[in-house]
C-alpha positions as a Markdown table, in Angstrom:
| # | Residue | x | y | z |
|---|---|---|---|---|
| 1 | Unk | 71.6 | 95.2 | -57.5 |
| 2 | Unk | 69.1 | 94.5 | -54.6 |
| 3 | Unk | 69.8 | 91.9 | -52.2 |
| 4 | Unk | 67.5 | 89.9 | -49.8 |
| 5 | Unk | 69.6 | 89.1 | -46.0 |
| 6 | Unk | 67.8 | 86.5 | -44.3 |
| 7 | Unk | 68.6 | 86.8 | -40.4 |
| 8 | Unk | 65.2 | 85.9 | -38.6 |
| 9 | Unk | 66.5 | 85.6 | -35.1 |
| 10 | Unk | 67.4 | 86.2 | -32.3 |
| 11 | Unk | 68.2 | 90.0 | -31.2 |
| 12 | Unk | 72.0 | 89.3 | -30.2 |
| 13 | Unk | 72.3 | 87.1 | -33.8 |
| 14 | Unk | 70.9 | 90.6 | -35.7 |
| 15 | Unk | 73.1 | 92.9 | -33.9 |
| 16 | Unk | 76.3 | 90.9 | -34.9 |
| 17 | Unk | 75.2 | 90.3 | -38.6 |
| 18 | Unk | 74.0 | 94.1 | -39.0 |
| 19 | Unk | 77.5 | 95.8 | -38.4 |
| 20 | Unk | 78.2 | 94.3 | -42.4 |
| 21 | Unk | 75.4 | 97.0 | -43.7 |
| 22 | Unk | 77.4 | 100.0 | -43.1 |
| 23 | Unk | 80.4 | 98.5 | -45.6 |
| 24 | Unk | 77.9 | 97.1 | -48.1 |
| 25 | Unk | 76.6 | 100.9 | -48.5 |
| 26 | Unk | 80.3 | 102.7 | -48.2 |
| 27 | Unk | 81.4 | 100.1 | -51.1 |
| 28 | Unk | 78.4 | 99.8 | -52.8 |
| 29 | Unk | 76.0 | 102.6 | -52.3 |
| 30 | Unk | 73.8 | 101.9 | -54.6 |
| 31 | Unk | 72.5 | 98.1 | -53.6 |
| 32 | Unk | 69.2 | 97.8 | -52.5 |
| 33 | Unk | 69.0 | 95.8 | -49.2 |
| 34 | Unk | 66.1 | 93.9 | -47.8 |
| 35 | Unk | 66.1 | 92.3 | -44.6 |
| 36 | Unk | 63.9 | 89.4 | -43.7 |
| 37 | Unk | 63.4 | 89.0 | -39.8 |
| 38 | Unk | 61.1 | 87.5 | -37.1 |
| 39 | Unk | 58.4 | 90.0 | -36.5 |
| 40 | Unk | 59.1 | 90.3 | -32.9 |
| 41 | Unk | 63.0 | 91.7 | -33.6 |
| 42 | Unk | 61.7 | 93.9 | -36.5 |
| 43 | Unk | 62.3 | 96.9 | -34.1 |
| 44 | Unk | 66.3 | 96.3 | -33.5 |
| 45 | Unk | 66.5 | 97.0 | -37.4 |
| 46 | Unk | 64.1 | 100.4 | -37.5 |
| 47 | Unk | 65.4 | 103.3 | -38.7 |
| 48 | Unk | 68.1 | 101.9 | -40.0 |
| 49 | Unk | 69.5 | 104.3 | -43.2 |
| 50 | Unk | 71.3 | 100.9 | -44.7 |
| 51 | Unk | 67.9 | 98.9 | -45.0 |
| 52 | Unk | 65.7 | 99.6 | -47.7 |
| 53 | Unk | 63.0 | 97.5 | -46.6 |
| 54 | Unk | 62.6 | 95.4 | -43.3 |
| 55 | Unk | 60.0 | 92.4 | -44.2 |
| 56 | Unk | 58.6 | 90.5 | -41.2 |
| 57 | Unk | 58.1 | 87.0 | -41.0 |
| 58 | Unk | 56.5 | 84.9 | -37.9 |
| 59 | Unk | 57.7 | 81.4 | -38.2 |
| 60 | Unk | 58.1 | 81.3 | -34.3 |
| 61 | Unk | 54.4 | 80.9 | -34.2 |
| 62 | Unk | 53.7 | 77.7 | -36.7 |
| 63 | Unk | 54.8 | 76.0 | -33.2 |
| 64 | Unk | 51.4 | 77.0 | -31.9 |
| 65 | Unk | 49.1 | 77.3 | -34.7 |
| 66 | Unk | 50.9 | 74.6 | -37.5 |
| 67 | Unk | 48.1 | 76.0 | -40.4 |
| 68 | Unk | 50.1 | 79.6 | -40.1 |
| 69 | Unk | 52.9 | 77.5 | -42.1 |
| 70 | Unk | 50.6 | 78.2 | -44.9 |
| 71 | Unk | 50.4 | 81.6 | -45.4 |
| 72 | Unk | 54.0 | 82.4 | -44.3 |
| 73 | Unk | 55.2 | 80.7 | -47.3 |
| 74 | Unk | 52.5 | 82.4 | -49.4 |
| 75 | Unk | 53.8 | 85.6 | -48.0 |
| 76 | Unk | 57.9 | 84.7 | -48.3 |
| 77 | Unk | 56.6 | 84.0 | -52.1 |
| 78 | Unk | 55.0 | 87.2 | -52.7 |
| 79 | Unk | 58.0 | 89.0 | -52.1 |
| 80 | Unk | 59.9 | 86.9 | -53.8 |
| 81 | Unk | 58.7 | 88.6 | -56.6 |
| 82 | Unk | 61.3 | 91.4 | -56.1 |
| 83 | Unk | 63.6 | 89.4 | -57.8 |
| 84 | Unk | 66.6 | 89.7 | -56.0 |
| 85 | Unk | 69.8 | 89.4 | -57.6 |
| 86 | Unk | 71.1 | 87.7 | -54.2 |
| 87 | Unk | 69.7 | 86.0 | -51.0 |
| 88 | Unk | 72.3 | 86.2 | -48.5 |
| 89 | Unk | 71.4 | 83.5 | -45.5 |
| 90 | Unk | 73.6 | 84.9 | -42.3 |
| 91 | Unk | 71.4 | 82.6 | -39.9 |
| 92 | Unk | 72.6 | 78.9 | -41.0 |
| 93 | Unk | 69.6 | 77.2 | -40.0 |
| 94 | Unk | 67.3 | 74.9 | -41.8 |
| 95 | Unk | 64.7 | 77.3 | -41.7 |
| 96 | Unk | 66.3 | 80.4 | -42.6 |
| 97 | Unk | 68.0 | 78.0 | -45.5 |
| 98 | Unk | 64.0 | 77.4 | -46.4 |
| 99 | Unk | 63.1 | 80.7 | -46.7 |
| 100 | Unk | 66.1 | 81.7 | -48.8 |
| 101 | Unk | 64.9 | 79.4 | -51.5 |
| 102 | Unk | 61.4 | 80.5 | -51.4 |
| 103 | Unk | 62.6 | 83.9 | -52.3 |
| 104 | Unk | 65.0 | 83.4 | -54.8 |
| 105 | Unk | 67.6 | 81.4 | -57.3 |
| 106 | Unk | 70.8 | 82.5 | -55.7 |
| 107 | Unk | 71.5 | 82.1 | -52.4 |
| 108 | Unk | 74.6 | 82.2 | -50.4 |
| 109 | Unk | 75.0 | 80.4 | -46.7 |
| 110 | Unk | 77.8 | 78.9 | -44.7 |
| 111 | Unk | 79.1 | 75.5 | -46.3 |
| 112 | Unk | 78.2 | 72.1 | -44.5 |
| 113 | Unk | 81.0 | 72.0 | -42.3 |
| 114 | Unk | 80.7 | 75.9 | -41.0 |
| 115 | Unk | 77.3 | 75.4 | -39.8 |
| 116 | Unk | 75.5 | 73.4 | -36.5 |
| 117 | Unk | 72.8 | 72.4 | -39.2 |
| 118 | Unk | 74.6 | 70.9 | -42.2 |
| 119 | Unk | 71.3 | 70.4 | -43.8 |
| 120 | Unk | 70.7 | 74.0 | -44.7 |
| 121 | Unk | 74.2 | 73.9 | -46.5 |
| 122 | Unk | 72.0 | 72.0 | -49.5 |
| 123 | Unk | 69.9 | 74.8 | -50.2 |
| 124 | Unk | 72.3 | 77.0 | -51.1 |
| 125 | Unk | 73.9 | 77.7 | -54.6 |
| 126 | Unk | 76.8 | 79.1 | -53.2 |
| 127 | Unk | 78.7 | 77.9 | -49.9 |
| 128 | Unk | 80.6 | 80.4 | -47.8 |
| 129 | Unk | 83.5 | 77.8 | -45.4 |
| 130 | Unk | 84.0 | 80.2 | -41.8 |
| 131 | Unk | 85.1 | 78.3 | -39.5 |
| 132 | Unk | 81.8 | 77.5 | -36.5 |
| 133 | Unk | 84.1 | 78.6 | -33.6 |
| 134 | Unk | 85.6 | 81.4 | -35.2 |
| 135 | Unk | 84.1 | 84.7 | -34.1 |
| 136 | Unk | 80.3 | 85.2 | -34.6 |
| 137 | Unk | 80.9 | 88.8 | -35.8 |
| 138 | Unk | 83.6 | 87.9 | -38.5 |
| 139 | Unk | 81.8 | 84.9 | -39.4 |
| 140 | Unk | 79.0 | 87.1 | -40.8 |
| 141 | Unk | 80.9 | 89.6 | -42.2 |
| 142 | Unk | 82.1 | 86.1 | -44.0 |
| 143 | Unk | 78.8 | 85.7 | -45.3 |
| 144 | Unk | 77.7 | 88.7 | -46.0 |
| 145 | Unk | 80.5 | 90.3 | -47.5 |
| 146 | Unk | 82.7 | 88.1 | -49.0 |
| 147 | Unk | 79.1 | 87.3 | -51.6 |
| 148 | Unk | 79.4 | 90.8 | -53.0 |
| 149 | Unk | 83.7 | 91.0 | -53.1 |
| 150 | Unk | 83.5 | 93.3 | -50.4 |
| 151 | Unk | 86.9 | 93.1 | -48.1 |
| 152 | Unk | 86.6 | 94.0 | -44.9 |
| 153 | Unk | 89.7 | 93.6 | -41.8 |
| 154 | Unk | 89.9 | 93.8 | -37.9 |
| 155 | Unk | 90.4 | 97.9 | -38.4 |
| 156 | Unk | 87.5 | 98.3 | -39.9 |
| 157 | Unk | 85.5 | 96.7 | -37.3 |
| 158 | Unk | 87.2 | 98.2 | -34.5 |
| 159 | Unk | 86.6 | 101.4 | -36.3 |
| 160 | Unk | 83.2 | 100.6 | -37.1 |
| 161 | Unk | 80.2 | 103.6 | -36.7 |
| 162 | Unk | 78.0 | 102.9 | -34.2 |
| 163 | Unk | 74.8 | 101.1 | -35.9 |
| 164 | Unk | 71.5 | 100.9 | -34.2 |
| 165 | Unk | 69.3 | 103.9 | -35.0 |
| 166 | Unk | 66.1 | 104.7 | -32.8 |
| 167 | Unk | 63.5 | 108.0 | -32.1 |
| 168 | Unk | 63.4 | 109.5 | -29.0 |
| 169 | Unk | 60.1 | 108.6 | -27.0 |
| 170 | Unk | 61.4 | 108.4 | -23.8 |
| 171 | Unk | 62.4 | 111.3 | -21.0 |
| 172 | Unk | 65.1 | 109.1 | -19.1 |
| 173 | Unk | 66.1 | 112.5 | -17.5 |
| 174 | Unk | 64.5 | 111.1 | -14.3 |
| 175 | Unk | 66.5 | 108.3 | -14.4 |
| 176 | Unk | 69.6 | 109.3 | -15.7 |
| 177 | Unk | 72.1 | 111.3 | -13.2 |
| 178 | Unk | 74.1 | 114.4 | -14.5 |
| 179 | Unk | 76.6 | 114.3 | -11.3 |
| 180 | Unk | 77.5 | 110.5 | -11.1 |
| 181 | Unk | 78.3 | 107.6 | -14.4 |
| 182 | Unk | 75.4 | 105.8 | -15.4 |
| 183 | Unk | 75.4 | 102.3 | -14.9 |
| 184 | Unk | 72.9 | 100.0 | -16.9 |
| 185 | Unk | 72.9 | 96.4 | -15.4 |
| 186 | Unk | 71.6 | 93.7 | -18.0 |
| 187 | Unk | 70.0 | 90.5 | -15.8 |
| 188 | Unk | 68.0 | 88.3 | -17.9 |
| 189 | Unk | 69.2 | 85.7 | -20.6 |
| 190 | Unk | 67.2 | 83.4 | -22.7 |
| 191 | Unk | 68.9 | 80.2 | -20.6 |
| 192 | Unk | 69.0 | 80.2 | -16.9 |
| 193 | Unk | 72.5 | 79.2 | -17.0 |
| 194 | Unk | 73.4 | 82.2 | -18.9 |
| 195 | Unk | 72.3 | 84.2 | -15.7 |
| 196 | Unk | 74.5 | 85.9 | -13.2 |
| 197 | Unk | 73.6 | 85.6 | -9.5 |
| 198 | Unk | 71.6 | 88.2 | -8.5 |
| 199 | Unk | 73.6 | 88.3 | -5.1 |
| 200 | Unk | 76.7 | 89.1 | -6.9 |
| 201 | Unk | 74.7 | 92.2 | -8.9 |
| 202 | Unk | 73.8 | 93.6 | -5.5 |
| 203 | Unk | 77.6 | 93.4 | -4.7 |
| 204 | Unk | 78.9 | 94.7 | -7.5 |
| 205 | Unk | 76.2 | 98.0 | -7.4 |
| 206 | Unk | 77.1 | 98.2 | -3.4 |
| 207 | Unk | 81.0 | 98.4 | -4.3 |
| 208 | Unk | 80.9 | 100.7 | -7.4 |
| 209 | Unk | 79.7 | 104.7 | -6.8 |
| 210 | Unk | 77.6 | 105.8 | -9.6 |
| 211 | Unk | 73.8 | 105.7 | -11.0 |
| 212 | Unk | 72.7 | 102.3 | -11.5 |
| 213 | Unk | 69.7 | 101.4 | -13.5 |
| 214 | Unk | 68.4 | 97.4 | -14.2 |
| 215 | Unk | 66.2 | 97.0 | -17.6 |
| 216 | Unk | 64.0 | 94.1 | -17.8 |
| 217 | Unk | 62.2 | 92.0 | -20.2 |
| 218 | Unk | 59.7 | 89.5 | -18.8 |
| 219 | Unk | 58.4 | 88.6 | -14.9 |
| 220 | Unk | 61.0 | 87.0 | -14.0 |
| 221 | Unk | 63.6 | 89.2 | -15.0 |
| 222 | Unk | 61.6 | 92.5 | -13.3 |
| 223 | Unk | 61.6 | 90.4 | -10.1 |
| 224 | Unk | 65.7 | 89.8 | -10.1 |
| 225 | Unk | 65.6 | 93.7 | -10.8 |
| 226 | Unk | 63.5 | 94.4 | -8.0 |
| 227 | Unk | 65.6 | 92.2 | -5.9 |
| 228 | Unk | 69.0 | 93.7 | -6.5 |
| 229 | Unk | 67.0 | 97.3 | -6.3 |
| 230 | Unk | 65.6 | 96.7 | -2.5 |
| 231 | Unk | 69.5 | 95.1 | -1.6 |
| 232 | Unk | 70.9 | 97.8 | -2.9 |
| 233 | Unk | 70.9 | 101.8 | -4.4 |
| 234 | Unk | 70.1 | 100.6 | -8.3 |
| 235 | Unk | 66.3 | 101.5 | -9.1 |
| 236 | Unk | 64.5 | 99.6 | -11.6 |
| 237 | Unk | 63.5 | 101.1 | -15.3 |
| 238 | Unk | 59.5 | 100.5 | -16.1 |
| 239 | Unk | 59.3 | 97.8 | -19.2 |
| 240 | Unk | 60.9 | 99.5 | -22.4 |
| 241 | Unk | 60.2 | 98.8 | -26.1 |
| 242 | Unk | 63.0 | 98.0 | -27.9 |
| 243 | Unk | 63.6 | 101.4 | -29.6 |
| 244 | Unk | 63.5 | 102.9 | -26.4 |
| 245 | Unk | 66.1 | 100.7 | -24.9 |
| 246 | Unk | 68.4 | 101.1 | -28.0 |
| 247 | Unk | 68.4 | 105.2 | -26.8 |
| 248 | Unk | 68.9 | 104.7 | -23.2 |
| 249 | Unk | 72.6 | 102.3 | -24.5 |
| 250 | Unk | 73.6 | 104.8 | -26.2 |
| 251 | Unk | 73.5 | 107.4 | -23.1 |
| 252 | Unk | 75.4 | 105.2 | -20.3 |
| 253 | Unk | 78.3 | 105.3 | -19.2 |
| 254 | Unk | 78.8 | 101.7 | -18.9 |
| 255 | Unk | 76.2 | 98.5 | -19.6 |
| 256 | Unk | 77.2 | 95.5 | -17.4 |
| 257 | Unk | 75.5 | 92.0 | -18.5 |
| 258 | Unk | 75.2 | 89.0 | -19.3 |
| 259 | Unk | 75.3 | 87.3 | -23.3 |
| 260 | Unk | 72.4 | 88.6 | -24.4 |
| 261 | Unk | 70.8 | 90.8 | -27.1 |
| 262 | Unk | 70.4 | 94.3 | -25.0 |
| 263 | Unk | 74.2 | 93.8 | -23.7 |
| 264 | Unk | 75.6 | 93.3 | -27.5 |
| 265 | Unk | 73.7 | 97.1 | -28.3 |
| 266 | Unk | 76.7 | 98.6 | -26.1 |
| 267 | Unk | 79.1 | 96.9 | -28.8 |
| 268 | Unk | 77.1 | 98.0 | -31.9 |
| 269 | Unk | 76.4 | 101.7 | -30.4 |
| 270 | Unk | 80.3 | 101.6 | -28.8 |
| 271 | Unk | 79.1 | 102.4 | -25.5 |
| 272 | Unk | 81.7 | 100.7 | -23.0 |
| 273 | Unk | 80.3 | 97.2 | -21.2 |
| 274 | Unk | 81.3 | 93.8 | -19.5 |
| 275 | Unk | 79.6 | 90.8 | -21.0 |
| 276 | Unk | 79.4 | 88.0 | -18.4 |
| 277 | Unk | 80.1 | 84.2 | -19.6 |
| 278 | Unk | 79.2 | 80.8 | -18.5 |
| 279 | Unk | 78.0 | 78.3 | -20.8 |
| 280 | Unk | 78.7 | 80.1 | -23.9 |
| 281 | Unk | 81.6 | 81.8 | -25.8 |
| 282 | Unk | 83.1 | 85.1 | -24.6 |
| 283 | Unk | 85.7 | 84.9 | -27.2 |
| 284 | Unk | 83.3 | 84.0 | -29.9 |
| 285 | Unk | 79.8 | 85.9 | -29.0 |
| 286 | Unk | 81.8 | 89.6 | -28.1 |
| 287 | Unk | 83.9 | 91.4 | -30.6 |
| 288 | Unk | 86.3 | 92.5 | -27.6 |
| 289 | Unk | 87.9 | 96.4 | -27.7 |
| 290 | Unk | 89.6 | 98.8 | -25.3 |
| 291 | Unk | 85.9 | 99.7 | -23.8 |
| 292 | Unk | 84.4 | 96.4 | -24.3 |
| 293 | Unk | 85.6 | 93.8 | -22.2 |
| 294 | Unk | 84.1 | 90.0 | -21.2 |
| 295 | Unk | 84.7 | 87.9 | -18.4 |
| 296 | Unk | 84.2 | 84.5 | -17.8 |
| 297 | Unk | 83.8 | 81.6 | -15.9 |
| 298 | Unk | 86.8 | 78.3 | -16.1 |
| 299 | Unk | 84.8 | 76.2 | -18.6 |
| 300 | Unk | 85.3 | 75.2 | -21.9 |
| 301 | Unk | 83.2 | 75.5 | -24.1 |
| 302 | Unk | 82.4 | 73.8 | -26.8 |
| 303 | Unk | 80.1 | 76.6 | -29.7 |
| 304 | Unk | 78.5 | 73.5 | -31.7 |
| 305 | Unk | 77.8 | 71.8 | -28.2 |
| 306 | Unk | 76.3 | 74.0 | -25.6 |
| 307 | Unk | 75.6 | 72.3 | -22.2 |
| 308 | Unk | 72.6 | 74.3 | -20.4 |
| 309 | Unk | 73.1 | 72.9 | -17.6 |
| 310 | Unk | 76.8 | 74.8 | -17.0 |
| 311 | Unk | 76.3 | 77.0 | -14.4 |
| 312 | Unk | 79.9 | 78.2 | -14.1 |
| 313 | Unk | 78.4 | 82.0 | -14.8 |
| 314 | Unk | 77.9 | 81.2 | -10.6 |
| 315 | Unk | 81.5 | 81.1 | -10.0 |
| 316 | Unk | 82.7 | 84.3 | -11.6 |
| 317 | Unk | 84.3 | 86.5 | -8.7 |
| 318 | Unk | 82.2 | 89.6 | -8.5 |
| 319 | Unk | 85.4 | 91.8 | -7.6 |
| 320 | Unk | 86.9 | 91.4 | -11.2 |
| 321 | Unk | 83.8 | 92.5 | -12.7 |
| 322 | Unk | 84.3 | 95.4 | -10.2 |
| 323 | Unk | 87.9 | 96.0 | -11.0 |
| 324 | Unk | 86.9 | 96.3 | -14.5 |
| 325 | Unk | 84.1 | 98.3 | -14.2 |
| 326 | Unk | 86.1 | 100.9 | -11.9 |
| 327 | Unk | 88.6 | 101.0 | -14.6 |
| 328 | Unk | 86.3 | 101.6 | -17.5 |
| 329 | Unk | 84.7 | 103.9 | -15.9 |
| 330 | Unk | 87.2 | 105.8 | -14.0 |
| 331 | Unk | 90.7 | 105.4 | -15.7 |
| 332 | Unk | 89.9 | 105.2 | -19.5 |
């Protein structure tokens, strides 16, 4: 059997859906599995043993260039002359519903009523009901696994091998400390209100004793790093690829950020962390354990209506993140 999974974007979305490959290949070994991503997240799948082939799209650009609609759906044809036996959408959107039917007969997606665009439910020849506020992680094990007859319970998931393979590239023996717990502080997010203050990182590096290290992704990010770095004793990392970041995850101690792709690498490489909440989910975007934890702010929040303009994250008291750092990395 080979199977096409269509999860374009974005990195945090990937990381939930990708836990699914390792029981896909302990059930069924012998699938073939073909993953269809944006080009720019191509690198969170690499190296993975599960994958058989990662095939990169670029829809993000037809925004810019609308002609480069043309040959993406040339190319999203041409594979689909590897006649899958299965197109597996895990993403829900119109778009991702698109390319499922340019590749292939039957396809499997989230029913009308599971998903925040009901449209893409039409495309599909099979409908998969999860429930929009359950758990993002169950809710594409739904998809994913529940197409092939493949069971799969909370046990397995909490006793889930770590997932995100990469080649070392990068001598982080500079940066990482022998003597003290390394600390790796997340501090971007793809909405402003998804940000914690970068006041209350200072405090929490100034009240903690280990190695702290900030990553960053973009400008604006490396300037809140360097901010918290010249308050405080946390030194900034120099811009990393994605491969290289998945290998620095999996040697901390403990990752503290907030809901965003690098943070959810801690969960899928079970490396302990805090995810910091605001405007979104903690109970839905974090598959919580005994070393990963959330906090968040007093809002509710509705998943199928995010308000970007909730900046509750502001209001989280910096000593519970703290308290739960300490006992992570202290007392576990």
């Amino acid at each position: 059997m080979r199977i096409a999974i269509v999860k374009l974007s974005a990195m945090g979305d990937i990381i939930h859906a990708m836990v699914a490959l390792q029981f896909i290949k302990k059930i069924k070994p012998s699938i073939v599995i073909d993953w269809f991503v944006e080009k720019r997240f191509a690198e969170v799948l690499e190296y993975n043993p599960h994958i058989d082939n990662i095939y990169t799209l670029e829809l993000k650009a037809v925004k810019d260039k609308k002609t480069k609609i043309f040959s993406e759906i040339s190319n999203i044809k041409d594979y689909s002359k590897n006649n899958y036996d299965l197109i597996l959408d895990a993403q829900g959107l119109i778009k991702s519903a698109i390319v499922s039917k340019l590749l292939g007969k039957n396809r499997i997606g989230f029913s009308k009523k599971s998903t925040r665009e009901s449209l893409a439910a039409t495309l599909y020849t099979k409908k998969i009901d999860s429930d929009y506020s359950k758990n993002v992680i169950e809710r594409n094990l739904d998809v994913l696994l529940r197409s092939i007859n493949i069971e799969c319970n909370k046990d397995d998931i909490l006793n889930k091998e770590p997932f995100l393979y990469f080649k070392d590239g990068f001598d982080f023996s500079e940066v990482l400390s022998k003597e003290r717990k390394n600390i790796l502080l997340i501090v971007g997010a793809s909405w402003p209100s998804k940000i914690y203050s970068k006041g209350k990182f200072v405090k929490i590096v100034n009240n903690i004793d280990g190695n702290f290290i900030i990553a960053w992704g973009n400008e604006q990010e490396k300037k809140t790093a360097e901010y918290i770095a010249q308050n405080s004793k946390a030194k900034v990392l120099p811009k990393l690829s994605i491969n290289n970041l998945k290998a620095l995850v999996s040697k901390v101690d403990l990752l503290i950020g907030n809901d965003t792709g690098p943070t959810h690498m801690a969960w899928a490489l079970n490396i302990p962390s805090i995810t910091i909440f605001g405007c979104t989910p903690g109970y839905r975007n974090t598959y919580q354990t005994k070393i990963n934890k959330v906090i968040e702010s007093k809002s509710k929040v509705d998943p199928k209506r995010l308000n970007k303009d909730d900046y509750s994250i502001e209001n989280i008291d910096e000593n519970k993140i703290v308290e739960m750092a300490k006992e992570l990395l202290f007392e576990s």
